[in-house]
C-alpha positions in Angstrom: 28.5 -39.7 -40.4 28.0 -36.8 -38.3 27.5 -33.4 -39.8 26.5 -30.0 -39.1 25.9 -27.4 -41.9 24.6 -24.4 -40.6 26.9 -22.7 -38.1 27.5 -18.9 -37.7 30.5 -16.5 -35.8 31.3 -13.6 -34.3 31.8 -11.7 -37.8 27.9 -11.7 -38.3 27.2 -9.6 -35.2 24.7 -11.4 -33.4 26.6 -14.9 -32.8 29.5 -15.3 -30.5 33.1 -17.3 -31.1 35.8 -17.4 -33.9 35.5 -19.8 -36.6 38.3 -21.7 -35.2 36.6 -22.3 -31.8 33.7 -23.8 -33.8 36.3 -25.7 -36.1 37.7 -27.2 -32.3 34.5 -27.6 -31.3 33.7 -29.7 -34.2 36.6 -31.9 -33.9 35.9 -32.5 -29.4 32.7 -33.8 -30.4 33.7 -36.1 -33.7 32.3 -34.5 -36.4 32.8 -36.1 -39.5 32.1 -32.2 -42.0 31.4 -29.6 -40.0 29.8 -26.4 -42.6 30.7 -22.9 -41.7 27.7 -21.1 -43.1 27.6 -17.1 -41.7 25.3 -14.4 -43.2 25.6 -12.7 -46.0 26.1 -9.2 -45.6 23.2 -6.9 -46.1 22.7 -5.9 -49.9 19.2 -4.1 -49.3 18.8 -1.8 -46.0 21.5 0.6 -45.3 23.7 -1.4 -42.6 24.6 1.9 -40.4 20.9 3.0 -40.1 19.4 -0.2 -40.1 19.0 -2.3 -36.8 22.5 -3.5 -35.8 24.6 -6.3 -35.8 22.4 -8.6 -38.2 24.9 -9.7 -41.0 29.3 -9.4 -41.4 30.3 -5.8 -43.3 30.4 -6.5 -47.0 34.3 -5.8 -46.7 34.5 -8.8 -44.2 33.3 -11.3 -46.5 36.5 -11.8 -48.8 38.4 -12.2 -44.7 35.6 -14.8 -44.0 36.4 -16.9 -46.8 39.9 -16.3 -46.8 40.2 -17.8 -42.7 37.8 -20.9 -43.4 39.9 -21.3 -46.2 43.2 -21.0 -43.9 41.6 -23.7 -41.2 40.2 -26.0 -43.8 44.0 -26.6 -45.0 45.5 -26.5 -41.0 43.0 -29.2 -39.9 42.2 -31.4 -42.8 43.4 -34.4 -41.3 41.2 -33.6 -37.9 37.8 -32.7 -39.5 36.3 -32.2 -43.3 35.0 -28.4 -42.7 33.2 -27.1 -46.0 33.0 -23.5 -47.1 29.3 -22.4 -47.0 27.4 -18.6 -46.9 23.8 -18.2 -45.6 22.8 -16.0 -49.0 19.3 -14.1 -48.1 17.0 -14.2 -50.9 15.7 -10.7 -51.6 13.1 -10.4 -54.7 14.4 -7.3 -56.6 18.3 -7.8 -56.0 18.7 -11.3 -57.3 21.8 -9.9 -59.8 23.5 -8.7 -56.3 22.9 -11.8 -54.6 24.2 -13.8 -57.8 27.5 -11.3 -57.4 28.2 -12.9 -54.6 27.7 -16.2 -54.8 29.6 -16.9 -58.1 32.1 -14.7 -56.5 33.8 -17.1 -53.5 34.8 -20.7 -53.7 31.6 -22.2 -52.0 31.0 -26.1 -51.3 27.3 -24.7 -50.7 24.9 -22.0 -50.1 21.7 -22.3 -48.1 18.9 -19.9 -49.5 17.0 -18.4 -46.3 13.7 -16.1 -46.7 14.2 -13.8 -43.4 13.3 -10.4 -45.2 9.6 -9.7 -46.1 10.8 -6.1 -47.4 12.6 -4.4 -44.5 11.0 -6.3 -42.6 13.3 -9.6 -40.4 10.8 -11.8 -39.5 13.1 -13.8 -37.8 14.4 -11.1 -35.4 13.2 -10.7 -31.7 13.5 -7.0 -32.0 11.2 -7.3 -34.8 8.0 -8.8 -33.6 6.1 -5.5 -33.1 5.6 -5.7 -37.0 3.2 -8.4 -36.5 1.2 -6.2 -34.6 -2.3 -5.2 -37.0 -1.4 -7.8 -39.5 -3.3 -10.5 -40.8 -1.5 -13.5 -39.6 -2.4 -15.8 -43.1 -1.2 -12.6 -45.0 1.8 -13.0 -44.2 2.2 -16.4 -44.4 1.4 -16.3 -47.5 4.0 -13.0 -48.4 6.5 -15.4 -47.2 6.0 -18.4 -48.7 5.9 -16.4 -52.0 9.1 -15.6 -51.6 10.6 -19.4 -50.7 8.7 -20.0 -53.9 10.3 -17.1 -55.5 14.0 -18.2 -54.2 14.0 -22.1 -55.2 13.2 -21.2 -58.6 16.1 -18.4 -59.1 18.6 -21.6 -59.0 20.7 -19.8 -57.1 21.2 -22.3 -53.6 21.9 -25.3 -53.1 20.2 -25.6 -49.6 16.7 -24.6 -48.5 17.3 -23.3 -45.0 14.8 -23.3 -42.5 11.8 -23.3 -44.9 9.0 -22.9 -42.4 11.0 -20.3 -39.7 8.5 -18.1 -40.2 6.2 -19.7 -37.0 9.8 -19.2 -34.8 8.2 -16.1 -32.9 4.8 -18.8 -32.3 2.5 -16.2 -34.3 0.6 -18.8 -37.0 -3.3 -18.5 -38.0 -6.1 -19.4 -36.2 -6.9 -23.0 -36.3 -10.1 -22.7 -38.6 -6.5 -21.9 -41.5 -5.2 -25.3 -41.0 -6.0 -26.0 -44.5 -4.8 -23.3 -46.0 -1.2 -23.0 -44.3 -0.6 -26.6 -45.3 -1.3 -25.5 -48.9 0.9 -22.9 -48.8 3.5 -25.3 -47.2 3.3 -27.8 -49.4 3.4 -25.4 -52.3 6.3 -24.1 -51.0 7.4 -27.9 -51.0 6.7 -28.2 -54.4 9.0 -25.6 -55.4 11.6 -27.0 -53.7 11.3 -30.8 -55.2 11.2 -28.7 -58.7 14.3 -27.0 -58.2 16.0 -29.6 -57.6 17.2 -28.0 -54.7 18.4 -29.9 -51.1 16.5 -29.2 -47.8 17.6 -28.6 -44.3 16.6 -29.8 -41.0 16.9 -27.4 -38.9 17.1 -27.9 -35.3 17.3 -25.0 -33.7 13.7 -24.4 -33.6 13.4 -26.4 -30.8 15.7 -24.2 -28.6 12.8 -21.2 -30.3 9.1 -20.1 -28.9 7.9 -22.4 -31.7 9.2 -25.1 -29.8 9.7 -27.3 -33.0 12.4 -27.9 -35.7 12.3 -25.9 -39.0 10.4 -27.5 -40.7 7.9 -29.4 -38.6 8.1 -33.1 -39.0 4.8 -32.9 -41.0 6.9 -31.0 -43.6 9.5 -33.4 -43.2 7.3 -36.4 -44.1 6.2 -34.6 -47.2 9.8 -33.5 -48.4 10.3 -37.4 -48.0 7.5 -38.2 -50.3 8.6 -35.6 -52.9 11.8 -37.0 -52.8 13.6 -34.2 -51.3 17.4 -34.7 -50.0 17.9 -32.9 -46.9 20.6 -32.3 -44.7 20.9 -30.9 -40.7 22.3 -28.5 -39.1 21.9 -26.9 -35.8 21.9 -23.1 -36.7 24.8 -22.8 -33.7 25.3 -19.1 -32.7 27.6 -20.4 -30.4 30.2 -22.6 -30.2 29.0 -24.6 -27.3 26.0 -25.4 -28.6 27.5 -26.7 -32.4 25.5 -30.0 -32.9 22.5 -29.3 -30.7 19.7 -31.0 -30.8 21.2 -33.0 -33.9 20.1 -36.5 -32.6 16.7 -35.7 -32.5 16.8 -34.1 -36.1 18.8 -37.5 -37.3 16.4 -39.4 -35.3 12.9 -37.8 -36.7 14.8 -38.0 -40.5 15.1 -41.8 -39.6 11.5 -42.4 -38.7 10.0 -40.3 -41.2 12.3 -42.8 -44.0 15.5 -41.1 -45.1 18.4 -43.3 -44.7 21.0 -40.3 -46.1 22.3 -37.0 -45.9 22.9 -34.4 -48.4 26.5 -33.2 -48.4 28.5 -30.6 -50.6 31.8 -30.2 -52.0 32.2 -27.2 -54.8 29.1 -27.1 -55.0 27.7 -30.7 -56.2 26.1 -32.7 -53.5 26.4 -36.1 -52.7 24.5 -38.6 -50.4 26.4 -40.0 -47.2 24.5 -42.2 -45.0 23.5 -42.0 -41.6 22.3 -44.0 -38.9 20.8 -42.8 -35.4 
């Protein structure tokens, strides 16, 4: 069973290719579900004075939905492709975010943390707001907030949990302690939901130089009995799938013999091998 759940396309502004490139991409490469997953639009800063090209317009979403719907009907017998939406979680405008969701015909949404405030802590253009800050600080905003967005019960997928060390800014050794805490709390909150995790490769293509989360994190969400599934967070449509085989491969090691997959919402377990 190969899979890919987090992809995202031109209509999000900072990603390039058209859905169906990724959809042919998908099929070249054997794919068994490939998840189209773009951003949701921005429901919190004002999109035209805010820094550009972070999420589709909020009057593209009902055309996103409407094309993966098209190509999941004009290649169902070539590849399984569910309907997914990264959906940020913004403390404060969970009633907007809700909107959304219960809005569209989803097979899943992935809750991501990238906003503390106005603030993207997973945008390059960003990093000079790291500048004067206490490092644990903010570590510990932001795993409030993944806290905070597994127990609204609004996703189905934890994306990325621990993207915030992408940019390589984490505390000073002597904090070791105390960032796993926070980790593992964060963890906790996740296994309590009842939520799904992903596996997220890209990070290895990232400064951090490791997958989101770190296999660490991984081994715990396997002792807590967390489902998790992978994706490659693919910006581009030549690079759909990458560095999946090491993601399958360290979810092997570390125990899990299954992946979490979604279909209107409900997830099953598929299994996997390396």
């Amino acid at each position: 069973m190969l899979i890919d759940y987090h992809t995202h396309h031109a209509r999000c502004g900072h990603a390039i290719g058209e859905l169906e490139e990724y959809v042919l991409s998908g099929i070249k490469m054997g794919l068994s579900q490939l998840g189209l997953s773009d951003h949701m639009p921005l429901i919190h800063v004002d999109p035209a004075t805010y820094y550009p090209e972070m999420a589709m317009p909020m009057d593209e979403l009902p055309r996103y939905v409407e094309e993966c719907l098209s190509l999941k009907e004009r290649y169902k017998d070539q590849i399984d492709i569910r309907i997914g939406i990264e959906g940020d979680y913004i403390e404060g405008y969970e009633a907007e975010i809700e909107h959304i969701i219960t809005s569209y015909p989803w097979d899943y949404v992935i809750g991501s943390v990238h906003f503390l405030g106005e603030w993207d802590i997973s945008d390059y253009r960003q990093t000079h707001n790291w500048e004067g800050k206490n490092i644990l600080t903010v570590y510990e905003q932001y795993y409030d907030a993944v806290k905070k967005a597994a127990a609204t019960g609004l996703y189905d997928i934890m994306g990325h949990i621990d993207v915030i060390k992408r940019f390589g800014y984490r505390p000073a050794s002597d904090k070791h302690t105390e960032v796993e805490a926070l980790e593992n709390s964060a963890l906790t909150a996740v296994s309590k939901s009842g939520m799904a995790m992903e596996l997220n490769a890209s990070g290895l293509s990232k400064v951090c130089k490791e997958m989101f989360p770190s296999k660490r994190m991984v081994t715990e969400a396997f002792n807590l009995g967390i489902p998790l599934t992978i994706g490659s967070d693919a910006h581009d449509p030549l690079r759909l799938g990458e560095h999946l085989d090491q993601a399958r491969a360290l979810l092997w090691h570390v125990g899990y013999r299954h992946l979490s997959v979604f279909k209107k919402r409900r997830r099953t377990e598929v299994p996997f091998d390396i």
